[in-house]
C-alpha positions in Angstrom: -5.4 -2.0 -5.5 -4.2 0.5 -7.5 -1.8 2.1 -4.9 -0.4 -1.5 -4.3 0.7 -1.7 -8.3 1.7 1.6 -8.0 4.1 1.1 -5.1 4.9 -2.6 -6.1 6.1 -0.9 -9.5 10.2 -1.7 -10.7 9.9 2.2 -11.0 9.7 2.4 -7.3 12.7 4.6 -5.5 12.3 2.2 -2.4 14.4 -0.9 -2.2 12.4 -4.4 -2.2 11.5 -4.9 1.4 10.8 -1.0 1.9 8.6 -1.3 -0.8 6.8 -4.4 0.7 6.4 -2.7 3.8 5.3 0.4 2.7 3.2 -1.8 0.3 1.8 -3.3 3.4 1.0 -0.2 5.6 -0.6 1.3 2.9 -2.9 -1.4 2.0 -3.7 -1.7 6.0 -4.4 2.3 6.2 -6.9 1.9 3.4 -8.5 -1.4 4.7 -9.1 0.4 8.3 -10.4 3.9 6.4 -12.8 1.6 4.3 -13.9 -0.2 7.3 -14.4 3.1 9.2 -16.8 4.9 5.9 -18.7 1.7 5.6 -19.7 1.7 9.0 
């Protein structure tokens, strides 16, 4: 969502596979949290 764009952004400080990764931990923290409130 938006913090994917937001961390996928060129603007990013993080190289290309930090990013991804961060990219990915982020969207798997959210998922879980959503999973967890909509319980």
């Amino acid at each position: 969502g938006i913090f994917h764009c937001r961390i996928s952004s060129p603007l990013s400080p993080y190289p290309n596979t930090t990013d991804r990764l961060l990219g990915r931990h982020i969207n798997k923290s959210l998922s879980m949290i959503h999973l967890l409130i909509n319980s």
